[in-house]
C-alpha positions as CSV (number, residue, x, y, z in Angstrom):
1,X,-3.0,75.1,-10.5
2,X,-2.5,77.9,-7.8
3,X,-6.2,79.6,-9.2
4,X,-7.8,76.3,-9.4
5,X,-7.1,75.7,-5.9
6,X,-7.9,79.5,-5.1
7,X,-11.2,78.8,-6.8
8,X,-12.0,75.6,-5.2
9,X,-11.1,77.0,-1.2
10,X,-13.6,80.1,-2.6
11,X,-16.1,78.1,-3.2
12,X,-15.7,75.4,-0.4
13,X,-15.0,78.6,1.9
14,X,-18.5,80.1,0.5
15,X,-20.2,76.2,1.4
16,X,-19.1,76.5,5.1
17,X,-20.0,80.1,5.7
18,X,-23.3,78.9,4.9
19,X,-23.3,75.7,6.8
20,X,-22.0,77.5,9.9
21,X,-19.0,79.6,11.4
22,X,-17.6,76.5,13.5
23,X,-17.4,74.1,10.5
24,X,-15.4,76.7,8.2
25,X,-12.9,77.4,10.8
26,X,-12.3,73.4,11.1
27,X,-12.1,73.3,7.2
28,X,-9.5,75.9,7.4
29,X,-7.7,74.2,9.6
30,X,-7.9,70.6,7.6
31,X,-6.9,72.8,4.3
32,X,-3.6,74.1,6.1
33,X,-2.9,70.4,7.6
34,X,-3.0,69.6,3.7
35,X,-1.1,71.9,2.6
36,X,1.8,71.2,5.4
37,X,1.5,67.5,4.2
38,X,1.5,68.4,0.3
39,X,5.0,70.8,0.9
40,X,6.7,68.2,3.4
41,X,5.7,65.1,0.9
42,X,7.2,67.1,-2.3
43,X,10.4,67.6,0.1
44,X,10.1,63.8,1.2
45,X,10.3,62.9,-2.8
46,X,13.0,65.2,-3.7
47,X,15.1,64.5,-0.5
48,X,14.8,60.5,-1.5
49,X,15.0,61.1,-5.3
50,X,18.6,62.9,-5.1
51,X,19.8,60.0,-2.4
52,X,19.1,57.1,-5.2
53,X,20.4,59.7,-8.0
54,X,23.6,60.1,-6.0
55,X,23.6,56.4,-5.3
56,X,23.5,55.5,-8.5
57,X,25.8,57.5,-9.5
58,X,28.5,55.6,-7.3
59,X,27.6,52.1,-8.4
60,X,28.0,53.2,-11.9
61,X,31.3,54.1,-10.8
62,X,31.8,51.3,-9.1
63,X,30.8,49.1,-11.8
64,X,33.6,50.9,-14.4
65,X,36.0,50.1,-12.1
66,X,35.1,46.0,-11.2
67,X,34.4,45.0,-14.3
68,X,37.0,43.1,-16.5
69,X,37.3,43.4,-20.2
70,X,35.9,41.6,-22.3
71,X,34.6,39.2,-19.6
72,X,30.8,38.4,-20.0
73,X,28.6,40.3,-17.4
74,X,27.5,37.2,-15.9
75,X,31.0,35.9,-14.9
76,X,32.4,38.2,-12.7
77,X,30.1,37.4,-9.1
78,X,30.4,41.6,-8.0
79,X,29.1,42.7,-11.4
80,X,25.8,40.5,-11.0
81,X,25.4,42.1,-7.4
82,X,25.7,45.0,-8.0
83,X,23.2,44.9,-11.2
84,X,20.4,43.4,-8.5
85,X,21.2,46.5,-6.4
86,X,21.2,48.9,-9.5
87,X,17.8,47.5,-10.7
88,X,16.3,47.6,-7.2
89,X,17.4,51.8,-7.3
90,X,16.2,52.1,-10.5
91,X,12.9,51.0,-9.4
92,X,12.3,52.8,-6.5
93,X,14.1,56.3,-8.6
94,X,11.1,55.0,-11.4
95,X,8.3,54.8,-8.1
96,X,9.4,57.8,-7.5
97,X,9.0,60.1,-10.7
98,X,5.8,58.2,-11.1
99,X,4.5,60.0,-7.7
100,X,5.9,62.6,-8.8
101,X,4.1,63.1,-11.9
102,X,0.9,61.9,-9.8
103,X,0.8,64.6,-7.1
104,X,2.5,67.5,-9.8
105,X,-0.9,66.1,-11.9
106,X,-3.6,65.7,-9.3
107,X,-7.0,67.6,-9.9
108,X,-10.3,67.8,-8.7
109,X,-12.1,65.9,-11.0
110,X,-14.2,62.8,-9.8
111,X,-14.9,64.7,-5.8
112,X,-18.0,64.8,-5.0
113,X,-19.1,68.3,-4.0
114,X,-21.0,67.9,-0.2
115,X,-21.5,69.7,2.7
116,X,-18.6,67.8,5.4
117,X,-19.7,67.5,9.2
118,X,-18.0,68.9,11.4
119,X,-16.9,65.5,13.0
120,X,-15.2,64.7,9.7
121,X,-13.4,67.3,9.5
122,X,-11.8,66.8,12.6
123,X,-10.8,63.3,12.0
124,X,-9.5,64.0,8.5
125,X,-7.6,66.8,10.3
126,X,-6.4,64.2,12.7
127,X,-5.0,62.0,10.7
128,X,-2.9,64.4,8.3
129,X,-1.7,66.1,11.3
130,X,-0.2,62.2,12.9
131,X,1.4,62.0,8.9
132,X,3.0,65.4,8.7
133,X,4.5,64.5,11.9
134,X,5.7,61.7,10.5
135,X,7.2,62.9,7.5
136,X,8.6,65.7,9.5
137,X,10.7,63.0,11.7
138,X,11.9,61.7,8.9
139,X,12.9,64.9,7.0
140,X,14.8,65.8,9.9
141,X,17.1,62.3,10.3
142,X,18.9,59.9,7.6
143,X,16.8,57.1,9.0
144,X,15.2,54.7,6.3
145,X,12.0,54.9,5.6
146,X,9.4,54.8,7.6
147,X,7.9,51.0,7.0
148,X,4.5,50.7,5.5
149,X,2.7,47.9,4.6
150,X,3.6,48.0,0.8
151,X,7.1,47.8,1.7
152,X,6.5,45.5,4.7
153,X,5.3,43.3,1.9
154,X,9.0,44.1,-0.2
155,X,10.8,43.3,2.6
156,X,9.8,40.0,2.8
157,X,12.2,37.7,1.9
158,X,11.8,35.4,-1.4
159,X,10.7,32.0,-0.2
160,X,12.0,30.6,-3.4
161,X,15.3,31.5,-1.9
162,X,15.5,30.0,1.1
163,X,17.2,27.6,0.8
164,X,17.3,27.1,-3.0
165,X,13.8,25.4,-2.8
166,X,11.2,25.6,-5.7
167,X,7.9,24.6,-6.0
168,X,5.7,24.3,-8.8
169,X,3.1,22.2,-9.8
170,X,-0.5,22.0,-11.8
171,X,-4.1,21.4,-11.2
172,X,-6.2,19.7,-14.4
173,X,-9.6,19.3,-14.8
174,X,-12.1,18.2,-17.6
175,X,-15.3,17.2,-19.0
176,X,-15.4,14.3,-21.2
177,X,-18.2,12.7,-23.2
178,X,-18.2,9.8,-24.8
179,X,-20.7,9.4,-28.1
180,X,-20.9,5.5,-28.1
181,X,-22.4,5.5,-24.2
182,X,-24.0,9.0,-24.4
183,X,-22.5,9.6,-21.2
184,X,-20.4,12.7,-20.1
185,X,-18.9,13.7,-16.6
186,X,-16.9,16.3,-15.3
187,X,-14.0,15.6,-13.2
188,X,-10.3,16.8,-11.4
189,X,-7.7,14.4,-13.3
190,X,-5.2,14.9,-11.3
191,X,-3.2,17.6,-9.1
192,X,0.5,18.0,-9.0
193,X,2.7,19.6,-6.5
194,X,6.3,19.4,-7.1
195,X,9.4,20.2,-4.5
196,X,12.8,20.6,-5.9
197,X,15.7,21.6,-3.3
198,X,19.1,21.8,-5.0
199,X,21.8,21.7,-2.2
200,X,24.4,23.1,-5.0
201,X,26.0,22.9,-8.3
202,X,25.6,19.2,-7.4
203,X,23.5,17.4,-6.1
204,X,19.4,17.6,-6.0
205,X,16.6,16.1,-4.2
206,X,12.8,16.4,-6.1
207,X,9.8,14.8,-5.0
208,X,6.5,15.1,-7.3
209,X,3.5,14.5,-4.6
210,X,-0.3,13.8,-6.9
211,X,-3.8,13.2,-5.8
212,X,-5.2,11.2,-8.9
213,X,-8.4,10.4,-10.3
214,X,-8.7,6.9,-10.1
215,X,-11.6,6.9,-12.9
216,X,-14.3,5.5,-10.3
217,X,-14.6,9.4,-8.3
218,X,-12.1,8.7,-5.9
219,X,-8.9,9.9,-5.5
220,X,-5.4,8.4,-4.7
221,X,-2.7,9.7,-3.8
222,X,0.9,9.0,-5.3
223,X,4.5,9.7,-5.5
224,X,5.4,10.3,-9.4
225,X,8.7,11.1,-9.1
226,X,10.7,11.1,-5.9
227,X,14.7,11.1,-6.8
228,X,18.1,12.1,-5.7
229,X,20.7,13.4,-8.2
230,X,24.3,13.9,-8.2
231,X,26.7,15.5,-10.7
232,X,30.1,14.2,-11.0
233,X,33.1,15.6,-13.2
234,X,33.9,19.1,-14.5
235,X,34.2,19.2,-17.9
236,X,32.1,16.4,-18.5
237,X,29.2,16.0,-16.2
238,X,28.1,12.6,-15.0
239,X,24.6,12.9,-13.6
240,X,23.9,9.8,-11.3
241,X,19.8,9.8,-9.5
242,X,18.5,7.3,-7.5
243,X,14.9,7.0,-6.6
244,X,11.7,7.1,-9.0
245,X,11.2,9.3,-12.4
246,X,9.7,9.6,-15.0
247,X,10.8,6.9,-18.1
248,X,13.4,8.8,-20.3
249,X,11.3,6.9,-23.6
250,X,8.5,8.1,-25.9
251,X,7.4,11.7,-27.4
252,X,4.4,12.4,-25.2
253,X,4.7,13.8,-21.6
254,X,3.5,11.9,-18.3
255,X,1.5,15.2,-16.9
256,X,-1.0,17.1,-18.8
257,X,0.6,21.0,-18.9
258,X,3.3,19.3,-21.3
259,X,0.8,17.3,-23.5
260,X,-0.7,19.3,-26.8
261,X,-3.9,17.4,-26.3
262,X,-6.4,15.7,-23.4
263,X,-5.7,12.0,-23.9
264,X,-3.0,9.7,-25.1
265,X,-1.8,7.9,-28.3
266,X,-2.3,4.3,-28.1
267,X,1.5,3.9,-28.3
268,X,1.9,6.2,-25.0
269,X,-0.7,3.9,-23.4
270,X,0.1,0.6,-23.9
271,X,4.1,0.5,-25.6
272,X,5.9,2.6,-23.1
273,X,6.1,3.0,-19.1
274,X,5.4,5.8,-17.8
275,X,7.6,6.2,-14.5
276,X,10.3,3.6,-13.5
277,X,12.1,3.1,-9.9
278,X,15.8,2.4,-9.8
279,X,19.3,4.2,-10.7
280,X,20.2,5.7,-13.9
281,X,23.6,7.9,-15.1
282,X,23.1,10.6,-17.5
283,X,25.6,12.8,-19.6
284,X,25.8,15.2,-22.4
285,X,28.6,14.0,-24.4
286,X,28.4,17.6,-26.8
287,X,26.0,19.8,-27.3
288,X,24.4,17.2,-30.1
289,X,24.9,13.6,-28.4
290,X,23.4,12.9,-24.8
291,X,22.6,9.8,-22.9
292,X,20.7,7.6,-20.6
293,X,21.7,4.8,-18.9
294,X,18.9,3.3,-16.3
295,X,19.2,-0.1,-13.8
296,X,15.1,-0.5,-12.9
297,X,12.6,-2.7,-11.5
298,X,10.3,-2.7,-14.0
299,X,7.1,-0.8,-15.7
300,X,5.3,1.5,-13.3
301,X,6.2,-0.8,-10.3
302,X,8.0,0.9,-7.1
303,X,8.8,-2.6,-5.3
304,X,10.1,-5.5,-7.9
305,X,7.4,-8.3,-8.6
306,X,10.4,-10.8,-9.8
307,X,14.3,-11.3,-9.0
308,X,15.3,-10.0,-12.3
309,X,16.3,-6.4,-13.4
310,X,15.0,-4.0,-16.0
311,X,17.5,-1.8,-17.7
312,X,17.1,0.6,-20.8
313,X,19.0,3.7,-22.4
314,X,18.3,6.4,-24.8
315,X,20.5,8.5,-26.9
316,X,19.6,11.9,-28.0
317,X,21.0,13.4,-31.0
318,X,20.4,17.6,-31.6
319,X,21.7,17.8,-34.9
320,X,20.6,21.8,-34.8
321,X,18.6,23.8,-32.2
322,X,15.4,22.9,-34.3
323,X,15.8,19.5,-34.4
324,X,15.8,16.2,-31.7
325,X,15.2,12.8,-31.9
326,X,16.1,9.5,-29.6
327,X,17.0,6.0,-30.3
328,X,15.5,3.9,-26.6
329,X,15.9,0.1,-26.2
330,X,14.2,-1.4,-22.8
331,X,14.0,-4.4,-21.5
332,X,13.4,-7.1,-18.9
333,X,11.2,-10.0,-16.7
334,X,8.0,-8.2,-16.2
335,X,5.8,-11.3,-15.0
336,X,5.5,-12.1,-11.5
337,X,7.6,-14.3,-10.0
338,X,8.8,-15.2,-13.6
339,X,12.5,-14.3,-14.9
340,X,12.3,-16.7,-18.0
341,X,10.2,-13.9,-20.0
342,X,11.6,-10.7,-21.2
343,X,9.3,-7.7,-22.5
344,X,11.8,-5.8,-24.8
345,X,10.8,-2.7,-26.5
346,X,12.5,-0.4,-29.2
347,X,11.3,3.1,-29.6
348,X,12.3,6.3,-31.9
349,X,11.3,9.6,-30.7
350,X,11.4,12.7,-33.1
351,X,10.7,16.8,-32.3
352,X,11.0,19.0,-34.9
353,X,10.6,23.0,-34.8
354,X,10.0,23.5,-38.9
355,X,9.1,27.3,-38.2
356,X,8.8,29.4,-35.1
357,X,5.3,28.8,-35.4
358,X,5.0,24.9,-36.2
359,X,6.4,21.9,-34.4
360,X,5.9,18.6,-36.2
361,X,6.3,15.3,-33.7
362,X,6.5,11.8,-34.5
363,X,7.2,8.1,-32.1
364,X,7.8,4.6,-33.1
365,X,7.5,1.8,-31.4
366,X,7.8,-2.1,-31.8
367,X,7.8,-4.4,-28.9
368,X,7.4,-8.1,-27.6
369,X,7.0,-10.1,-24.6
370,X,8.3,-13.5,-25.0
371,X,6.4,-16.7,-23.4
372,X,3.5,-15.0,-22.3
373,X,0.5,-15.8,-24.9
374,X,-1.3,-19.2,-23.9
375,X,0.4,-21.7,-26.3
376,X,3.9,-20.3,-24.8
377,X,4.5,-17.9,-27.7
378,X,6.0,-14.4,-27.7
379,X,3.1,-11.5,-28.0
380,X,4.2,-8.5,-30.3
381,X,2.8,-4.9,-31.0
382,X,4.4,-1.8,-33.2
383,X,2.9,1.4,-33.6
384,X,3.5,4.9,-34.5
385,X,2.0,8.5,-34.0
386,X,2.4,11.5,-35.7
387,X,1.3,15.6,-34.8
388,X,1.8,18.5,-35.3
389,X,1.3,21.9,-34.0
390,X,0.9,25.1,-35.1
391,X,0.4,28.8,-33.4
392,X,-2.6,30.7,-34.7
393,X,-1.6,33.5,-32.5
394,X,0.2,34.3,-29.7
395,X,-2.7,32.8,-27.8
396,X,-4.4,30.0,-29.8
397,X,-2.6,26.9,-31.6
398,X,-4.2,23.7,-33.3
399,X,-3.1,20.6,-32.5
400,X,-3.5,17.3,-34.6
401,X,-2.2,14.2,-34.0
402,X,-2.8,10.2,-35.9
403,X,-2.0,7.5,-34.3
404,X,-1.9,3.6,-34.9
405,X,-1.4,0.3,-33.2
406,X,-1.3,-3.0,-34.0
407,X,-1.6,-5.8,-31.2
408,X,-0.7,-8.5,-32.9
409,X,-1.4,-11.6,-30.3
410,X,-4.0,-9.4,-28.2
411,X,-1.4,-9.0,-25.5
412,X,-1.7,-5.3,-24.9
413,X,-5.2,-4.1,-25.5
414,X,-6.7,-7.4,-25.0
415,X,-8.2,-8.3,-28.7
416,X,-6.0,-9.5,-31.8
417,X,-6.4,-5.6,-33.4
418,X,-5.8,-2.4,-35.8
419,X,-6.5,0.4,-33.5
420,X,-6.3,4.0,-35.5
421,X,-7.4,7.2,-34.1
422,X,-7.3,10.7,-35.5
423,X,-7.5,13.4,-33.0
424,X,-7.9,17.7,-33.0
425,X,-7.5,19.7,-30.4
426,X,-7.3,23.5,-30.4
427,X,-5.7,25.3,-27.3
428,X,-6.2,28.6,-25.6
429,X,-3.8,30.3,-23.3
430,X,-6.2,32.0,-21.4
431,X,-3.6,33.9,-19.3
432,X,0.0,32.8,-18.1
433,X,0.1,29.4,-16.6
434,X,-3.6,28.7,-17.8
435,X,-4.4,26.4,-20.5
436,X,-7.7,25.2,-22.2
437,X,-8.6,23.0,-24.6
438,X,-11.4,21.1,-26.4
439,X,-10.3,17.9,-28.3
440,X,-12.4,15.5,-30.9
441,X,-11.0,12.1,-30.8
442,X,-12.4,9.5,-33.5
443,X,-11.3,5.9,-32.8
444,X,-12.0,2.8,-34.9
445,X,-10.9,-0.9,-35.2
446,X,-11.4,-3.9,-37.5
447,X,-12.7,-5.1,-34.6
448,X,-15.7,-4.3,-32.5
449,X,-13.8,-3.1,-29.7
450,X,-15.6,-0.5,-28.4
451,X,-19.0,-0.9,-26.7
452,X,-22.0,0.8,-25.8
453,X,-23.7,1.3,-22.0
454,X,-27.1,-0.1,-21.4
455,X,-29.4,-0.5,-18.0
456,X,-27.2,1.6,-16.0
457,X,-23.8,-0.4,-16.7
458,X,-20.6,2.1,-16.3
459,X,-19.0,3.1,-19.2
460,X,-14.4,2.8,-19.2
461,X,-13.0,5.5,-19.0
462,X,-10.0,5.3,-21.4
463,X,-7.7,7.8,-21.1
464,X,-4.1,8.4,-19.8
465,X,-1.9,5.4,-19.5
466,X,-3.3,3.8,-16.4
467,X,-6.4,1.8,-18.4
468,X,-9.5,0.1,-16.7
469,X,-9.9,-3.1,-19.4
470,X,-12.4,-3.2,-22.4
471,X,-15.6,-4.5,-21.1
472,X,-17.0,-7.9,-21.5
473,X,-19.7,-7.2,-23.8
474,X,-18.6,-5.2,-27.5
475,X,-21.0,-3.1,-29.6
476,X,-19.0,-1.1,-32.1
477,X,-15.9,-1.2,-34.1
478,X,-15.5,3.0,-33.5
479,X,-15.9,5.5,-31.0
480,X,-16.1,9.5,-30.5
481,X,-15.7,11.6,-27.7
482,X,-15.2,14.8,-27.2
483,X,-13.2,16.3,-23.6
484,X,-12.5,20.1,-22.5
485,X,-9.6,20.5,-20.5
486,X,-8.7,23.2,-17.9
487,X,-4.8,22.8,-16.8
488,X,-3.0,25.7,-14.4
489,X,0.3,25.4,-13.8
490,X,1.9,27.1,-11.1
């Protein structure tokens, strides 16, 4: 190393002598700045190397003496602070020998080779002259380090700390195209941004603020969920919330990072609620048996459109870690101003993890709403989906997923039908927290249903379980479309 850098001052020194007597003395000058800097920084990293090392040392001492027997690490409150503080050493010991290694390593290779002015010189001179003085001041005290930006930046304290609030949250996008109108358009579904603050082991406050796509270009925005919690009881926890959330009913998920595909089942979209405003208890009963208990006002309404009350429940059972499935019941008036009709609604909900690499889903659902069809008759609908999922990779799965439903009185959907779709969707984790997909969805009836866009009339858009209706005027008795979807969630 020591001839390398005798060769490289020969041949610089050589450069200057040409380029003049004034700029070689400079250089010289700059070269023993450098190497004052180079010695004082080696000290610097072997002064602040053995500090950590001895450091260390003591914590692991510390730690043989605080920790109990046979007591798990995470119990004992000392043990996990001090593990913070021996992690934080070990980094900076690791920063360390990395810079080490870097300035033991550093060569010449890459430098361009040109003639330096005489006014650079004196500036770079400048400046390693103000940071040996520096390190000098340092070397010479037990002060901390002096503060640069990078550590500025370290020293900053974690926002998801104070005070235990987290946010999170998701944008989603997509292009959809539907076959039957030969239309397509690109679009923001919907963005997400969620605030949790948890004041302690008990109690919670979460609100779910979204700007939604209203289907027509416009936005709105909305409150999803918006809920208080509080946990009761030691041994058995008694988790009562208050406010709005999501329905605790149904296999597929309200918000698009938790879905396997772009749209819904037809059971998702017209046999279930999606959110639900009210009080509800919950409480794991083992590690196999929980259960809901919710008071409401009714499907997807914040303020109550009657003077009756909707309630439902669901129990979980978690047989093994692989496997989960949920007996719901719901009911109550849903009509406005009318208590003398109940919409009642039974649903089974199944997850299964057959292999690490394949999860299998499945939902039931059979429903009615009684006095509401024109002749004073109940309406009733069942239906069912089933998916699955499997990983390709560690970046790529394939989801598929058939549905079916079967609106018996025309209630839901608006025509006396068997709706059956069959859908594919492929997904790509692009990197963490971003998601795409593309998804084929093939939709028929033994109905004509589905209709076609002529002379500039705007085609429904049908996904997600707030639906526009089915137009006036049918065509077609199926219907393809194809959607890619962009989801990040932060």
């Amino acid at each position: 190393m020591k001839r390398y850098l005798g060769y490289v001052v020969t041949a610089v020194l050589l450069i200057l002598t040409l380029s003049g007597t004034a700029i070689a003395q400079d250089f010289q000058q700059l070269l023993g700045a450098v190497d004052r800097v180079e010695s004082n920084l080696k000290a610097l990293i072997d002064k602040e190397g053995s500090a950590r090392a001895a450091d260390i040392a003591k914590l692991r001492k510390e730690l043989t003496g605080q920790t109990v027997a046979g007591a798990p690490a995470d119990s004992n409150p000392a043990f996990a602070q001090f593990k913070r503080e021996l992690d934080s050493l070990r980094a900076e010991v690791s920063k360390l020998a990395v810079a080490r290694q870097q300035l033991a390593s550093a060569d010449l290779e890459g430098v361009a080779v040109t003639t330096p002015t005489a006014n650079q010189v004196a500036g770079l001179t400048e400046g390693l002259t103000a940071l040996n003085a520096r390190l000098e001041t340092y070397l010479t005290s037990s002060a901390a380090p002096p503060e640069t930006e990078s550590n500025k930046a370290e020293n900053v304290p974690d926002q998801s700390a104070l005070p235990s609030i987290k946010l999170s949250g998701f944008v989603d996008a997509s292009a959809i195209d539907d076959r039957n109108t030969d239309r397509s358009t690109f679009g923001v579904d919907e963005t997400e941004l969620d605030v949790e603050h948890n004041f302690s082991d008990k109690a919670k406050v979460r609100a779910d603020i979204e700007y939604v796509n209203d289907g027509t270009g416009s936005f709105k925005m909305d409150l999803e969920q918006g809920y208080l919690s509080y946990n009761l009881g030691s041994t058995q926890k008694w988790t009562f919330s208050f406010g709005k959330f999501n329905a605790p009913l149904g296999f597929e998920s309200c918000d698009a990072p938790s879905r396997y595909q772009h749209s819904y089942a037809a059971i998702s979209t017209y046999a279930i609620p999606c959110n639900l405003t009210g009080t509800s208890i919950y409480t794991q009963f083992s590690p196999k048996v929980d259960a809901i208990v919710y008071l409401v006002n009714g499907w997807d309404i914040n303020s109550d459109n009657n003077s009756g009350k909707t309630w439902g429940t669901r129990w979980g059972f978690t047989p093994n870690t692989d496997l989960n499935f949920g007996l719901s019941a719901i009911t109550g008036p849903e009509q406005l101003d009318r208590t003398d009709s109940r919409r009642s609604v039974f649903d089974l909900d199944l997850t299964y993890h057959a292999t690490p690499s394949l999860l299998i889903g499945g939902e039931a659902n059979y429903g009615m709403e009684s006095k509401v069809l024109a002749n004073g008759d109940d309406a009733k609908w069942f239906g069912f989906l089933f998916m699955s999922n499997i990983g390709l990779s560690g970046d790529v799965n394939l989801t598929t997923r058939v549905d079916y439903f079967k609106d018996y009185d025309g209630f839901s959907t608006g025509y006396s039908q068997d709706l059956k779709a069959f859908t594919v969707a492929p997904r790509l984790t692009i990197v963490d927290g971003l998601v795409g997909l593309v998804e084929m969805k093939y939709e028929f009836s033994n109905h004509e249903v589905f209709y076609t866009t002529s002379s500039g009339q705007r085609a429904v858009k049908r996904f997600g379980p707030a639906q526009a209706p089915l137009g006036a005027v049918v065509h077609k008795n199926n219907r393809l479309s194809l959607a890619v979807e962009m989801t990040y969630r932060f």
